[in-house]
Structure formats: C-alpha cells, structure tokens
C-alpha positions as CSV (number, residue, x, y, z in Angstrom):
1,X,115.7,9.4,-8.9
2,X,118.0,6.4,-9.4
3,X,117.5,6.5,-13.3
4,X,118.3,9.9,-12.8
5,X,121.8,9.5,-10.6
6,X,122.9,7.0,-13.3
7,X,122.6,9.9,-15.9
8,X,124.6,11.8,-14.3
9,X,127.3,9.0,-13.8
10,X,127.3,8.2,-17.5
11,X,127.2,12.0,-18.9
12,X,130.0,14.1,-18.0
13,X,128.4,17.7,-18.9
14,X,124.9,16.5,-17.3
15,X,126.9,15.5,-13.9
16,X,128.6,19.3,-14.0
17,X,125.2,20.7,-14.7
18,X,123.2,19.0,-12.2
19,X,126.2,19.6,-9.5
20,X,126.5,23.5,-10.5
21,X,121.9,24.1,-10.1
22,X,122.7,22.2,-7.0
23,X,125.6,24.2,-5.7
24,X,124.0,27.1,-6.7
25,X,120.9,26.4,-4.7
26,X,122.7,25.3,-1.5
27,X,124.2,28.7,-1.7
28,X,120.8,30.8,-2.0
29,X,119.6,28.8,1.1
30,X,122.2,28.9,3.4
31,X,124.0,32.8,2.3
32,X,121.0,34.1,0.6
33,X,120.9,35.4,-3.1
34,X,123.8,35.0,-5.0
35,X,125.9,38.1,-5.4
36,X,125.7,40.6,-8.2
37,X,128.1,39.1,-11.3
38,X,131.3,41.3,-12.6
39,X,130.6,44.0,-15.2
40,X,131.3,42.6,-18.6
41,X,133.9,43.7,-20.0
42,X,134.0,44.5,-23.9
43,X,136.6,46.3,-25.9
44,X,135.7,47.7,-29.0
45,X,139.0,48.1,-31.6
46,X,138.9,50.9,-34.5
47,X,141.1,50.4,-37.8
48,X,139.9,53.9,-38.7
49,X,138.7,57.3,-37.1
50,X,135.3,56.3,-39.2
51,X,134.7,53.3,-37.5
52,X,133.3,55.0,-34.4
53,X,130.0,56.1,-35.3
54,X,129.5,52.0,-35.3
55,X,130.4,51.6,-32.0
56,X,128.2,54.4,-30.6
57,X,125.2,53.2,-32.8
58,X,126.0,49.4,-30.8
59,X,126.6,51.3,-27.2
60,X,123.6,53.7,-27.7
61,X,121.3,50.2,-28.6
62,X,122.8,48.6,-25.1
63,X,121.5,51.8,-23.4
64,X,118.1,51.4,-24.5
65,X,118.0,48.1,-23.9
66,X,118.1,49.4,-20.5
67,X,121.9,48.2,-19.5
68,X,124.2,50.6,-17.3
69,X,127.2,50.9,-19.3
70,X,130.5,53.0,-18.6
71,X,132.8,53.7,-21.6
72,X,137.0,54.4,-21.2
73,X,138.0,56.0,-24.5
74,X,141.1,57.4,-25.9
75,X,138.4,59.9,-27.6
76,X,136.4,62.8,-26.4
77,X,132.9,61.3,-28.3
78,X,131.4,60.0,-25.2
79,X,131.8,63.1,-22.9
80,X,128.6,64.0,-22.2
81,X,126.5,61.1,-23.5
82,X,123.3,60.9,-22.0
83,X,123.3,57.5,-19.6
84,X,126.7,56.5,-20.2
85,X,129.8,57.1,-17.6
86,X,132.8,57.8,-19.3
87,X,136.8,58.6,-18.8
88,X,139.4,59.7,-21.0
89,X,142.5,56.7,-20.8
90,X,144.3,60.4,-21.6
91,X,144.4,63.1,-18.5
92,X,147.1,65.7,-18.4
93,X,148.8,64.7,-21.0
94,X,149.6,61.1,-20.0
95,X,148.1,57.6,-20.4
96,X,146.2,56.1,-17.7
97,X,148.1,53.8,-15.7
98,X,147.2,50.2,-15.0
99,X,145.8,51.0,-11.2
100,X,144.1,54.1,-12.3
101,X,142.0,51.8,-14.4
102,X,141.6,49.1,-11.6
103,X,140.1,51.7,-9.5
104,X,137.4,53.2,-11.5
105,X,136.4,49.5,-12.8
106,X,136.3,49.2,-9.1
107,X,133.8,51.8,-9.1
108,X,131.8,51.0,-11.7
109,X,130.6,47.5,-10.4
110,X,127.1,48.8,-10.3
111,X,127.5,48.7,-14.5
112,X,126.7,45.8,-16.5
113,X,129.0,46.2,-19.0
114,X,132.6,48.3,-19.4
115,X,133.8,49.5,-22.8
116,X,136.9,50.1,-24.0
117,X,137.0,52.3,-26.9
118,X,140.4,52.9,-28.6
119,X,142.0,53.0,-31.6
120,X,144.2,50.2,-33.0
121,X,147.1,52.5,-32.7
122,X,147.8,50.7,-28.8
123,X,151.5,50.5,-27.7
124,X,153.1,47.4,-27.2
125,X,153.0,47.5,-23.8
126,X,148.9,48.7,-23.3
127,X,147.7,45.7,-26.2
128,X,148.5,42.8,-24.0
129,X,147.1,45.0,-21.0
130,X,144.0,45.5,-22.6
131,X,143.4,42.0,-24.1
132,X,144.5,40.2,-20.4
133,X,141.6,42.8,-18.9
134,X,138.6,42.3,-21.5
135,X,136.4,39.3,-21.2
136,X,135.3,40.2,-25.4
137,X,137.1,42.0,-28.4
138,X,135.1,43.4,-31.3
139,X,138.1,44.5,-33.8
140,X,136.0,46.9,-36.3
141,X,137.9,46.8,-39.5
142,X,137.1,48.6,-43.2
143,X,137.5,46.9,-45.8
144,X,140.1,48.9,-47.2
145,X,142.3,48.7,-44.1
146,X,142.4,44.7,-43.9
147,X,145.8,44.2,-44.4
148,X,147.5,46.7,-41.4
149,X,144.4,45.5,-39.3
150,X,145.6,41.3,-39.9
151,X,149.3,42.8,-39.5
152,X,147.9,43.9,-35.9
153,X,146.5,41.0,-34.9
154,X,149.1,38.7,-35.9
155,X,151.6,40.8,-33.8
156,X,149.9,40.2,-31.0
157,X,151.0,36.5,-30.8
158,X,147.1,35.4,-30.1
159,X,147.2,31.2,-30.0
160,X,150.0,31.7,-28.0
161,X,148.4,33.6,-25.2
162,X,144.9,31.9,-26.1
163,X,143.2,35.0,-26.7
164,X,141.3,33.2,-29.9
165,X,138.2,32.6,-28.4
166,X,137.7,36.5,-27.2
167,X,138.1,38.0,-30.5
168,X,136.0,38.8,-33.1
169,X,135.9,40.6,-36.8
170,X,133.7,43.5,-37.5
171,X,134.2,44.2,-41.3
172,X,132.8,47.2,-42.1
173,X,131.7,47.6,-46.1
174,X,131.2,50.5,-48.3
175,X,128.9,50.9,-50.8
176,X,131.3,50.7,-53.6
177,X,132.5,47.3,-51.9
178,X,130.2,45.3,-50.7
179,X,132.6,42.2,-49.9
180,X,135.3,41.2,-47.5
181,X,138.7,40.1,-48.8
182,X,140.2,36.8,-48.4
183,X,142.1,36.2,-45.4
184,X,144.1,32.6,-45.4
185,X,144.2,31.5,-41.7
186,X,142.1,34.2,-40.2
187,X,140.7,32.1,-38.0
188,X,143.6,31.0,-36.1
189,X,143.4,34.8,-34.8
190,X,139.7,35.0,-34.4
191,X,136.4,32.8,-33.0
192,X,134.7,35.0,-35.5
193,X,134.0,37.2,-38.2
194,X,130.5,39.3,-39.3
195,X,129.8,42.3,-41.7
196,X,128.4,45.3,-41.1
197,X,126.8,47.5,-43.7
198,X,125.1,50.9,-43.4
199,X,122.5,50.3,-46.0
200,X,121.6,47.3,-47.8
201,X,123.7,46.2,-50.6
202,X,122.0,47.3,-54.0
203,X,121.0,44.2,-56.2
C-alpha cells in the first residue's frame, strides 16, 4: 500500500487515475450505479451528393453492431430506415432552429449515438453551431473536390476555436485515382486523415 501511495505521488496520470476508479466507486456505493452517459454525438460532412451512400454503409454497420442511433439530415435518405430515428433539419420550408434541435437531442438520450448528416453547403451562422454541438467530425471528401473542401475548413478559423482535435478526413478515391493529393499544413485543420475505397485498388 505505501509503495503504492508513493506511485501515485511521483506519477501525475497514475494519481488522476487511481483518484478517478476511486471516485467512481465511492459514487456506486453511496448513489448507486452511475448514470447513463450522453449520446455521442457525430457529424458526418459531405463534399458531394455521392458521398452519402458512405455514410449510410458506416451508420447501417453501427446498427448492427447493435447501437441505437438517431440521424438529423438535411436529406430525405434516412426516412424510413429500419432502426434508425430520424428528422429533417428542414420542416416547412425553414431550417431548424437551435432549441428545436436541443429538444429532440433531449429526447433522444436513450440513443447512443446522434448523427448529423449534412452537406458542406452550411451557412455561416449553422457551421460554428454544429461544430460547438458535435463531440466528432468526419468531413468525407472526393478526391476531386479537395481544394473547395480545404477552402471550407480553413474558413472555419479551427485552431482558433480548438476544434482540431474533433475533426477528421475521410478521402474518398475513385478507381481512376487511387491517391490523395498533397495538402501543405493539413493537419493544423485536422487530428486526422484516412481513405476510403469501394474496391481494392488494382495492382
């Protein structure tokens, strides 16, 4: 025990650890178990109408990995969608506002992860909502859309607000294109960056 104690004086990370299991088990004997965590909260960014099918393949593999999920969308795919909850960011004509969404994340705290699905075509005003309200970002870009996709990002004044760490490049290949194209700095925008191919690339 004493060797032990003096671990935890001369290692910082092992004295938060040891305090946190502690914490955590005063909690379950006193209050019971430990409440249910948040939803997480994922946004999935399109480049392209084509980039979609991607997303729904990912969603559709949550799904059957037996998560509850609940999609908001700027498009009409996920109506219907066997397992998944879904509303339109659009009704009558108008944008969601800001409360709207509040209250049906409210109600969907039973699901263990919310999606937002939308195009990179975001107003100035919705970006910053979205990336304040989203614990990850998976920004799905073609290859042949790299430089309006960067242009995006870079808009968005990310190591400013510190949004770095939640971002992340999906570059999606053709078959005619197999590679990504150099982008000095990129990660100054982004944590990180991963390919995507439908098929294998031919040797």
């Amino acid at each position: 025990y004493e060797q032990a104690m003096e671990l935890t004086f001369q290692h910082q990370d092992l004295r938060r650890l040891w305090l946190k299991t502690y914490a955590g088990s005063l909690r379950n004997l006193f209050f019971g178990a430990a409440p249910k965590h948040a939803p997480m909260m994922l946004a999935l960014i399109h480049e392209s109408a084509a980039t979609r099918r991607v997303a729904q393949q990912l969603v559709n593999r949550l799904r059957d990995m037996g998560e509850q999920l609940a999609v908001f969308s700027d498009a009409d795919d996920w109506r219907g969608v066997a397992g998944v909850r879904f509303r339109s960011l659009r009704e009558d004509g108008r944008d969601l506002t800001s409360e709207e969404i509040r209250r049906q994340v409210g109600q969907w705290q039973d699901a263990n992860r919310i999606i937002f699905d939308v195009h990179s075509f975001l107003t100035p005003e919705r970006a910053p909502q979205l990336m304040e309200l989203v614990d990850r970002v998976v920004y799905f870009i073609p290859v042949g859309a790299a430089d309006a996709a960067i242009g995006r990002l870079k808009m968005l004044d990310i190591p400013a607000r510190g949004w770095r760490d939640k971002i992340s490049v999906a570059w999606v290949l053709k078959d005619d294109c197999p590679v990504v194209p150099a982008v000095p700095n990129l990660h100054e925008l982004i944590c990180r960056d991963f390919k995507i191919a439908e098929f294998p690339p031919q040797l």
